[in-house]
N, C-alpha and C positions, 0 to 999 in steps of 0.2 A: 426546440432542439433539446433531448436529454444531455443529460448530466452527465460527463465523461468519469469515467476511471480508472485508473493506472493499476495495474497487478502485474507489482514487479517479486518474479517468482521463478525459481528455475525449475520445477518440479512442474513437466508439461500434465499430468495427471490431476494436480492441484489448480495448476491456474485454467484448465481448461473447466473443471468444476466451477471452480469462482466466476469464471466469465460466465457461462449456463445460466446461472442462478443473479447474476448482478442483470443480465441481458433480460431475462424471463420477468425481473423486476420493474422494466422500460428505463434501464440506463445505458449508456454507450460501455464497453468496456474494452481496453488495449491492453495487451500483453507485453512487455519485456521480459526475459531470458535472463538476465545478468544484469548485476550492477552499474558496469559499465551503461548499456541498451538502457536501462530502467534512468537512467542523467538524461541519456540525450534525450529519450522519448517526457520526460518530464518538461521537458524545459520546451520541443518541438509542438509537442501535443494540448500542453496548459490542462493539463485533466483538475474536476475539479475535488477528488480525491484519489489518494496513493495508495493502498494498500500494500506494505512493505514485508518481505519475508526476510528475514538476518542473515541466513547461512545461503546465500549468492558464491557462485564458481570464482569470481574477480575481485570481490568487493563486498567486504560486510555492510547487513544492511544499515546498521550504526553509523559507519562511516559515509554512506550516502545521503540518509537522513541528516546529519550534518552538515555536508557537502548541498542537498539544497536548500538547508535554512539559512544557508548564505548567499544565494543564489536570489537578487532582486523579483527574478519569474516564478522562481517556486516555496521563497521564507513563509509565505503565509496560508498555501494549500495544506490542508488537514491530512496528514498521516497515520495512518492506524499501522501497528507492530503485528503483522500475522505470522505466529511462527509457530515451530514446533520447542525452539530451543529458548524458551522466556525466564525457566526458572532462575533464579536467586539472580538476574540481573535486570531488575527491572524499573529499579532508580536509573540505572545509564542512559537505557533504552529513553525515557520519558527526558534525562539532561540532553538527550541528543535531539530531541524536538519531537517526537512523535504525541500524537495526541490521546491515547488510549495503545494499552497492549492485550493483547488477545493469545490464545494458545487456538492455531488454529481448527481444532473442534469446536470450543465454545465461541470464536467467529460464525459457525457454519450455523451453529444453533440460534443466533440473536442478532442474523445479520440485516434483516428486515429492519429493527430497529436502529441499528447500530448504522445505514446506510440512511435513513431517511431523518436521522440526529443529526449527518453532517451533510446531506443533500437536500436543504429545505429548498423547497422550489418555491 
């Protein structure tokens, strides 16, 4: 069974890239829409990484990152920070649990490694 993971991302343009390329890699990958969808599907789905975007329609993605490292189902799944909007805040990002922050271009460029660092099979 591959490797699930979560591309919680409101940009259908962006997460449908991401999923292409996570997919074309032989992993599973689920999409949420919003912050809000991006909680429940964490928690329904167990992925066993998040790939997080910040700037969510509902829900920064700060404050969900947070929201599930308290969360018994999802404190210890690996989070990466995909965004566009990382600049000068990037101590909060990592105090909110995420494991690595990325701008997502150099996501797009080192993501082979960057998926198979926290996907060891």
């Amino acid at each position: 069974m591959p490797k699930k993971i979560l591309i919680i991302e409101d940009s259908a343009d962006i997460s449908g890239a991401l999923k292409m390329l996570i997919e074309l890699e032989g992993y599973e990958a689920v999409v949420a829409n919003s912050g809000l969808d991006g909680r429940e599907m964490a928690i329904r789905e167990k992925p066993d990484l998040i790939l997080m975007d910040l700037a969510l329609p509902d829900l920064s993605g700060i404050d969900l990152t947070r929201e599930l490292r308290a969360l018994p189902e999802t404190a210890e799944t690996p989070i990466l920070c995909v965004s566009s909007h990382t600049e000068g805040i990037h101590s909060v990002i990592m105090a909110a649990g995420c494991q690595e922050v990325f701008s997502k271009a150099s996501f797009i460029e080192s993501f082979r490694t960057t998926l198979k660092k926290y996907l060891v099979e």
